[in-house]
C-alpha positions in Angstrom: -4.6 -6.3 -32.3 -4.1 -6.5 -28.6 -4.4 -9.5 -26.8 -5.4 -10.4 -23.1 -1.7 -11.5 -22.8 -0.2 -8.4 -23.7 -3.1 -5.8 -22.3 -1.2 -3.1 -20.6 -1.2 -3.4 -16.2 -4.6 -0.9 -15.4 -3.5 2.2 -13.9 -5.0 1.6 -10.8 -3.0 -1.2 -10.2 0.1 0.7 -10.7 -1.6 3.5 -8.6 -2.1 0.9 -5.4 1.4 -0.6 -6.2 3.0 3.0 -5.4 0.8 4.2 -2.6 1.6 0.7 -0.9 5.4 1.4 -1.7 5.2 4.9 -0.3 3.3 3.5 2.7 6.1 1.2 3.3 8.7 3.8 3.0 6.6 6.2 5.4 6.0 3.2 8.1 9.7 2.4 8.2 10.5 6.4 8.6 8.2 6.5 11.4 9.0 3.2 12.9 12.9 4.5 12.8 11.4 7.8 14.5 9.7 6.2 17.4 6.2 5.7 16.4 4.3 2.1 16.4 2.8 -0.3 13.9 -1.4 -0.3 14.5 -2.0 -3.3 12.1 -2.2 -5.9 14.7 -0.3 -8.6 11.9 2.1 -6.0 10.9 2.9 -5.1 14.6 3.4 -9.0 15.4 5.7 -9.0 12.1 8.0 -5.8 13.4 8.2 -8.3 16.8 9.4 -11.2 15.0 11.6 -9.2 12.6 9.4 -10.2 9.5 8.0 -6.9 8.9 9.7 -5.4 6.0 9.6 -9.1 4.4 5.3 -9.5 5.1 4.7 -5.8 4.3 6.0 -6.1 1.0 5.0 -9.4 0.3 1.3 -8.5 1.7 1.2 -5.8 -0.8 2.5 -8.1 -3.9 -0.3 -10.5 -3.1 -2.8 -8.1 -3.4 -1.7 -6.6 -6.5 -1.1 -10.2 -8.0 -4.7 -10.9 -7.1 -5.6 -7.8 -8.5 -4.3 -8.4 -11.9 -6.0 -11.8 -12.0 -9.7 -10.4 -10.8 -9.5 -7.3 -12.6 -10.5 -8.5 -16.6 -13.2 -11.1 -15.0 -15.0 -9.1 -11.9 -16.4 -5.9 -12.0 -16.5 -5.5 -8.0 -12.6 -6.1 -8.4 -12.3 -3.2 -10.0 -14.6 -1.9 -7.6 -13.0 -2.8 -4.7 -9.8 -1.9 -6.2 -10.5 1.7 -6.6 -12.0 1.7 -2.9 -8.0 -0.4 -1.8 -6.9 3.1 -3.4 -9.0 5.8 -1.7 -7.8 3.6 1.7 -4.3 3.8 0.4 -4.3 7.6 -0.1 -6.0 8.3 3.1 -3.5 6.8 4.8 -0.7 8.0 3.1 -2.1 11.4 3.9 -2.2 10.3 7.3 1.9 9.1 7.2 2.4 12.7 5.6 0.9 14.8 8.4 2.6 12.9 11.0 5.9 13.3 9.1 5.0 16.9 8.5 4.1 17.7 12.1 7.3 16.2 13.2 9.4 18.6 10.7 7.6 21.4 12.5 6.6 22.2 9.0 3.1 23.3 9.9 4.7 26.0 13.0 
């Protein structure tokens, strides 16, 4: 018999644990390549050379929060799923620019 304790992490968890892992890695690329932070707290960060520590730290937080709410709420889960549609749009976003600067789409 399973317990709360020992119920495995939801998969959409995991999901919005990679996709915010991937965004990271795709900021920093882009950063490194010239572009520009548009999350005002972010961009403040990269100024103050916090960046890398608040992005990552941001992105445990929510996950952290996300394992506490998800057995108890269902607009947790809710909103979880909706965190993950944002995610992937926006890693689709990092991808096209990255794309576009390969020249891949020429």
């Amino acid at each position: 018999m399973r317990t709360e304790a020992h119920a495995p992490v939801p998969r959409a968890i995991v999901l919005y644990a990679a996709l915010g892992l991937a965004d990271f890695g795709f900021t920093l690329a882009a950063l490194n390549a010239g572009g520009r932070e548009l999350n005002p707290f972010l961009a403040w960060a990269l100024g103050v050379g916090l960046f890398e520590y608040l992005k990552l730290a941001l992105t445990l937080l929510v996950c952290t929060a996300m394992l506490f709410l998800w057995p108890r709420s269902a607009f947790a889960r809710r909103a979880t799923i909706a965190a993950n549609v944002l995610m992937a749009t926006l890693l689709a976003y990092h991808v096209s620019l990255w794309a576009r600067a390969m020249h891949l789409f020429e």
